[in-house]
C-alpha positions as CSV (number, residue, x, y, z in Angstrom):
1,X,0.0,0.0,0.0
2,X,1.2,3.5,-0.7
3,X,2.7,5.4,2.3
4,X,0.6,8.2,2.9
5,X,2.6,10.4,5.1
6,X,2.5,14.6,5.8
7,X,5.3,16.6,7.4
8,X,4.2,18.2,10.7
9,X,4.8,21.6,8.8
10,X,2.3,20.7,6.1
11,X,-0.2,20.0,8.5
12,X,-0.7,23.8,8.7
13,X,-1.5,27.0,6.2
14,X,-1.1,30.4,6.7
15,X,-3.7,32.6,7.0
16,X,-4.2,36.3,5.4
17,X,-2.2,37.9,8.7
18,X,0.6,34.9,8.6
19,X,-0.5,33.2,11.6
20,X,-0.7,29.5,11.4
21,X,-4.2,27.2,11.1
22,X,-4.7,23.8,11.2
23,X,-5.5,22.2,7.3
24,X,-9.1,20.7,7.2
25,X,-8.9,16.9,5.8
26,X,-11.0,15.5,2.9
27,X,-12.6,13.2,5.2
28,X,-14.5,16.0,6.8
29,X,-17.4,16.8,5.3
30,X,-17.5,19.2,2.5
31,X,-18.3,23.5,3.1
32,X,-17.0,24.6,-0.3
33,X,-19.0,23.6,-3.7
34,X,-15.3,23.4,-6.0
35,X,-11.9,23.2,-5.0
36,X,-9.4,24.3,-7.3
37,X,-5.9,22.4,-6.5
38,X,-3.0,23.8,-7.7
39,X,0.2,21.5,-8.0
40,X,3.0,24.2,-8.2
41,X,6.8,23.7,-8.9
42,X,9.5,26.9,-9.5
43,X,6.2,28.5,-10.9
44,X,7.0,32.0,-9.7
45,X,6.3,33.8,-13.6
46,X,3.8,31.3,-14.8
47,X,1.4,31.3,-11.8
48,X,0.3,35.0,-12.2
49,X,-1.3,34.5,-15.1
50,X,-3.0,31.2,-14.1
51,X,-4.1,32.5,-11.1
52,X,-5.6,36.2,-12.3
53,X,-7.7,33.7,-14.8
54,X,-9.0,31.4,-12.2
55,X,-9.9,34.2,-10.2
56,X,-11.5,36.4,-12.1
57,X,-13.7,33.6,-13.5
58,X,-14.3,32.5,-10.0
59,X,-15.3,36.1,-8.7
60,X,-17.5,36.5,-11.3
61,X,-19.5,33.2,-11.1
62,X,-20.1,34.2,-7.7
63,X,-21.1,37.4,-8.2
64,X,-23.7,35.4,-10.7
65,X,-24.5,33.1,-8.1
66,X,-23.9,33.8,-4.1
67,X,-24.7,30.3,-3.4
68,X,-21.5,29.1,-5.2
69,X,-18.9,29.0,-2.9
70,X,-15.2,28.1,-3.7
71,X,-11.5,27.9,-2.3
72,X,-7.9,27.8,-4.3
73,X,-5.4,25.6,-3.3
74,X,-1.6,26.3,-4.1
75,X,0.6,23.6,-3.6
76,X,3.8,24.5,-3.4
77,X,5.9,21.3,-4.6
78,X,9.4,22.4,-2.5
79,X,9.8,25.1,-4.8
80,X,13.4,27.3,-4.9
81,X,12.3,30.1,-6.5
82,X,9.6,32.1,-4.9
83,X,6.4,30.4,-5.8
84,X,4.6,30.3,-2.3
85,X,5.6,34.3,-2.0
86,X,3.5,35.1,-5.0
87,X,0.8,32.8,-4.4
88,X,0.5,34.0,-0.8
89,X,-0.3,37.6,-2.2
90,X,-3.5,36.1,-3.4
91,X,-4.1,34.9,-0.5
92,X,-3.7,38.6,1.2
93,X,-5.8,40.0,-1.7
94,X,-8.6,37.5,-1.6
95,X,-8.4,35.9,2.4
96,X,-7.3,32.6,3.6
97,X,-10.9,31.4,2.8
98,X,-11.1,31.6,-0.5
99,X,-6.9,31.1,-1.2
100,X,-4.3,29.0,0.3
101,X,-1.0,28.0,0.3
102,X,0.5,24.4,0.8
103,X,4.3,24.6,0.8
104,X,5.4,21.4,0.9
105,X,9.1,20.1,2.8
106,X,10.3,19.1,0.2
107,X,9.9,17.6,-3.5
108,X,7.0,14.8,-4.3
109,X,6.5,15.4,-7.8
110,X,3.4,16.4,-9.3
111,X,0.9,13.9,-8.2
112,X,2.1,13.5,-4.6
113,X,1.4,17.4,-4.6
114,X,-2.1,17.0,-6.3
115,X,-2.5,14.7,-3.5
116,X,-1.5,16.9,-0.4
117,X,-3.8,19.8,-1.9
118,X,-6.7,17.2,-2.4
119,X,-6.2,15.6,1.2
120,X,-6.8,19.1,2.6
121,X,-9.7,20.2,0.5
122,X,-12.7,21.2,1.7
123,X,-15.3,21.1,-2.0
124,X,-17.7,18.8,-3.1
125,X,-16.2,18.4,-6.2
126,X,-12.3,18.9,-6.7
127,X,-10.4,20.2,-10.1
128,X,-6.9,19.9,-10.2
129,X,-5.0,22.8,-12.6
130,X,-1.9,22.9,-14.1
131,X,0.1,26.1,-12.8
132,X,1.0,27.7,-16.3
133,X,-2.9,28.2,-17.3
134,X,-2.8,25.7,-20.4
135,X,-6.2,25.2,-20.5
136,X,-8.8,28.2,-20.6
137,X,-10.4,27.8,-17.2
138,X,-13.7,28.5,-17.8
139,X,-13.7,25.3,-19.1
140,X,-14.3,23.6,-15.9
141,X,-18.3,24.5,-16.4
142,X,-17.8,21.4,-19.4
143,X,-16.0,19.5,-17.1
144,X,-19.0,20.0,-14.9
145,X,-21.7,19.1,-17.2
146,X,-20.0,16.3,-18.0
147,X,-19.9,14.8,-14.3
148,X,-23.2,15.5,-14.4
149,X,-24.3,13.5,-16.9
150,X,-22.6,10.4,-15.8
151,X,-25.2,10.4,-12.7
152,X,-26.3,8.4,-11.8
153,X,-22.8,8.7,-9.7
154,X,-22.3,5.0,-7.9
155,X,-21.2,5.8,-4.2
156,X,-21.4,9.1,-5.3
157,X,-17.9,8.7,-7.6
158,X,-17.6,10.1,-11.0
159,X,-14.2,11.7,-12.9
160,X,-14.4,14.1,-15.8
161,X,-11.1,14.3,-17.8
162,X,-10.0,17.7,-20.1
163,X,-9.1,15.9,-23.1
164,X,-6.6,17.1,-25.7
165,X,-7.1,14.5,-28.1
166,X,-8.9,16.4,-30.9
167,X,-6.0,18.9,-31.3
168,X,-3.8,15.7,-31.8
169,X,-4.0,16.3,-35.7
170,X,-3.1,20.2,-35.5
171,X,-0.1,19.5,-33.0
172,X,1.6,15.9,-35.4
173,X,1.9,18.3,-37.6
174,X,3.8,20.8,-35.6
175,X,5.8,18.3,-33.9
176,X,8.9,16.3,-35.3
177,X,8.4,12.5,-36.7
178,X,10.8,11.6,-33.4
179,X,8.8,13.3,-30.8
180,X,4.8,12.0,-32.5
181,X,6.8,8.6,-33.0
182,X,7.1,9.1,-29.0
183,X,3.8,10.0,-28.3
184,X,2.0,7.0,-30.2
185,X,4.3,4.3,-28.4
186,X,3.6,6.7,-25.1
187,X,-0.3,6.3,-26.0
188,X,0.2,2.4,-27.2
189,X,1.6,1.7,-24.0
190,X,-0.9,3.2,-21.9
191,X,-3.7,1.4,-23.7
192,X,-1.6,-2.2,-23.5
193,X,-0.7,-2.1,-19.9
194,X,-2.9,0.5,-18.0
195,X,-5.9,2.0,-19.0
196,X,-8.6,1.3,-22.1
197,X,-10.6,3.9,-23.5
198,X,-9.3,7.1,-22.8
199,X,-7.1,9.1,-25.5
200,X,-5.6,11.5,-23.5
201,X,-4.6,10.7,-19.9
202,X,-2.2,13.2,-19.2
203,X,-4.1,16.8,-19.1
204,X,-3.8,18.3,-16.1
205,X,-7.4,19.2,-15.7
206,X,-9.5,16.9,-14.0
207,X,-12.5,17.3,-12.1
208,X,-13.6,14.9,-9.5
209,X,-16.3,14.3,-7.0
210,X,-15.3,14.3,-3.3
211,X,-15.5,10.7,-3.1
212,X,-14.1,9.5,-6.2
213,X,-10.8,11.7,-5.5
214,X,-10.6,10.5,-1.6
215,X,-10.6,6.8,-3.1
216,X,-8.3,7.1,-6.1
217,X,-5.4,9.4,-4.4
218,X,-5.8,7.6,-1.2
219,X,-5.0,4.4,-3.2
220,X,-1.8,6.1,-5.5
221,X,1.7,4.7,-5.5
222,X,3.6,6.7,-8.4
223,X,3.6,10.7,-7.4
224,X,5.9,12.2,-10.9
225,X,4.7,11.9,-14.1
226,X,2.6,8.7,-15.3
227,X,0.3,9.7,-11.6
228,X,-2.5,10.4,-13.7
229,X,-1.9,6.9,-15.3
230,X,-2.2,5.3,-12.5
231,X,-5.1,7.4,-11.2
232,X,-7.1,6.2,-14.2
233,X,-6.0,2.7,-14.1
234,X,-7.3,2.9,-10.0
235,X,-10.5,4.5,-11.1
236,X,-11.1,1.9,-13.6
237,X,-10.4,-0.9,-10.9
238,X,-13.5,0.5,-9.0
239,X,-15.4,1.2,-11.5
240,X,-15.9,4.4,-11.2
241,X,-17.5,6.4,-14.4
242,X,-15.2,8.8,-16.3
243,X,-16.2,10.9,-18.6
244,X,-12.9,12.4,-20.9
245,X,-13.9,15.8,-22.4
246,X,-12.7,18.4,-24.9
247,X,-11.4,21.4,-23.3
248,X,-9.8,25.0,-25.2
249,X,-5.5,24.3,-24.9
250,X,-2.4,25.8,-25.5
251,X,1.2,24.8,-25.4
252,X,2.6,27.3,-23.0
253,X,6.4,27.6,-22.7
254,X,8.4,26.4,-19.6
255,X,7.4,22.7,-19.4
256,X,9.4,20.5,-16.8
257,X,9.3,17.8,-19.5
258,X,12.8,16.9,-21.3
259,X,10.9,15.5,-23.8
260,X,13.1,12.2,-24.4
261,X,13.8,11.4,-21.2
262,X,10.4,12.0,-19.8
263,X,8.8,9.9,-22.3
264,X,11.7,6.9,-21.0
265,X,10.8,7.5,-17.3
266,X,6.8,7.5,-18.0
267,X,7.6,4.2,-20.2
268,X,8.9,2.4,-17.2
269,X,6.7,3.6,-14.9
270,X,3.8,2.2,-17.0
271,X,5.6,-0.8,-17.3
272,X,6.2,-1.3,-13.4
273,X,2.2,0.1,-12.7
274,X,1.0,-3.0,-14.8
275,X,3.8,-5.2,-12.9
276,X,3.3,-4.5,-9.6
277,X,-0.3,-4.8,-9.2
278,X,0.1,-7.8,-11.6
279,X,2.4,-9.6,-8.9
280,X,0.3,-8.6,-6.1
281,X,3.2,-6.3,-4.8
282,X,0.9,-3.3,-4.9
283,X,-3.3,-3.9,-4.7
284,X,-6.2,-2.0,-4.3
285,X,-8.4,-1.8,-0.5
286,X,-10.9,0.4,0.9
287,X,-10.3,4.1,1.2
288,X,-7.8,4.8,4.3
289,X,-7.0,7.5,6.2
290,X,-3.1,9.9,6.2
291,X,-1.1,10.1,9.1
């Protein structure tokens, strides 16, 4: 089983004045309708941007609607630049109830930070979203919709995936023969070992229900690049209904991926997923608790 473990220092979150509060858990019962979580690594000139969008599109969908009720959650992946500075003045400008910052000991890669925002959530549904703003956030009402109409939800579970896959055509030809030659045997492996059925598993947007996110990440062994792999391939185990939908993308520059090597590392990681629950060294239980 996956060791689920938090730092005493990320037990906690600053508030608007800097004082310290405790983090709620996901096992509490939900007070927000969405949480936005916000895996965040040397992010200091991309965030901005991401962050004014989200904002301004959640500000004015309350404004619409006072009922809707929301929260932001930063996760600072052991930056070394000075990513939870800037995210902590959106914090100041909005308050510690509607924006807060995670910043985590030290490196997890980008699913074990997913998960440390997710495990202190407080929404009934939860979207993770990639730092640099990729996809046009607004987006998240399809993501939505498309929850929606997978209900009825068993045990209340149900994922909606942002899906790329119809820009595939637009971006071969962009790309070099070596780097689409990558993604096909990238997209052939997932489909052989992990997970059937959905073209793009690697978007960073995804929008959950409470439950089907407390199940999936409490049940996740790899936390860098093939997580969402994995997630999909958990999900799937449980049957949980996934919906993959198309969402507005762009390339943005300043990827962490070295595209080569990256593609090598997710290869092997796909190939030890499929292993390891194969030989029983890793398996799926009920949803359990972090230390």
């Amino acid at each position: 089983m996956p060791a689920l473990h938090r730092h005493e220092e990320e037990k906690f979150f600053l508030n608007a004045k800097g004082q310290k509060e405790t983090l709620p858990s996901i096992w509490d019962s939900p007070t927000k309708q969405l949480s936005v979580v916000v895996p965040s690594y040397n992010e200091e000139k991309r965030l901005p941007v991401m962050m004014d969008e989200a904002l301004s599109y959640l500000e004015k969908r309350q404004k619409r609607d006072p009922a809707f009720t929301y929260e932001v959650i930063v996760v600072d992946d052991g930056s070394k630049d000075q990513t939870s500075k800037v995210a902590f003045k959106y914090c100041q400008k909005y308050g510690s109830d509607k924006v807060r910052v995670i910043t985590l000991v030290k490196n997890r890669g980008k699913g074990g930070a997913i998960r440390m925002g997710i495990f202190s959530s407080r929404g009934e549904k939860i979207l993770m979203a990639d730092a640099d703003g990729a996809t046009k956030f607004p987006d998240v009402e399809k993501l939505e919709k498309g929850l929606n109409d997978l209900q009825p939800w068993p045990n209340q579970m149900a994922i909606a995936c942002g899906s790329r896959a119809h820009l595939e055509k637009e971006s071969i030809a962009q790309r070099s023969y070596f780097r689409t030659l990558l993604m096909y045997g990238f997209h052939f492996l997932v489909w052989f070992l992990c997970v059937k059925g959905i073209r793009d598993t690697q978007c960073g947007f995804k929008l959950f229900t409470r439950e089907a996110a407390s199940r999936t990440f409490s049940s996740l062994h790899v936390e860098r690049w093939a997580f969402d792999v994995e997630l999909l391939y958990i999900a799937q185990f449980f049957k949980i209904p996934i919906a993959e939908i198309a969402v507005n993308w762009t390339e943005i520059e300043g990827s962490k991926l070295v595209p080569f090597w990256s593609w090598l590392q997710m290869g092997k990681d796909l190939l030890f997923i499929r292993l390891r629950y194969l030989t029983g060294a890793w398996r799926l239980e009920q949803t359990r608790k972090m230390n």
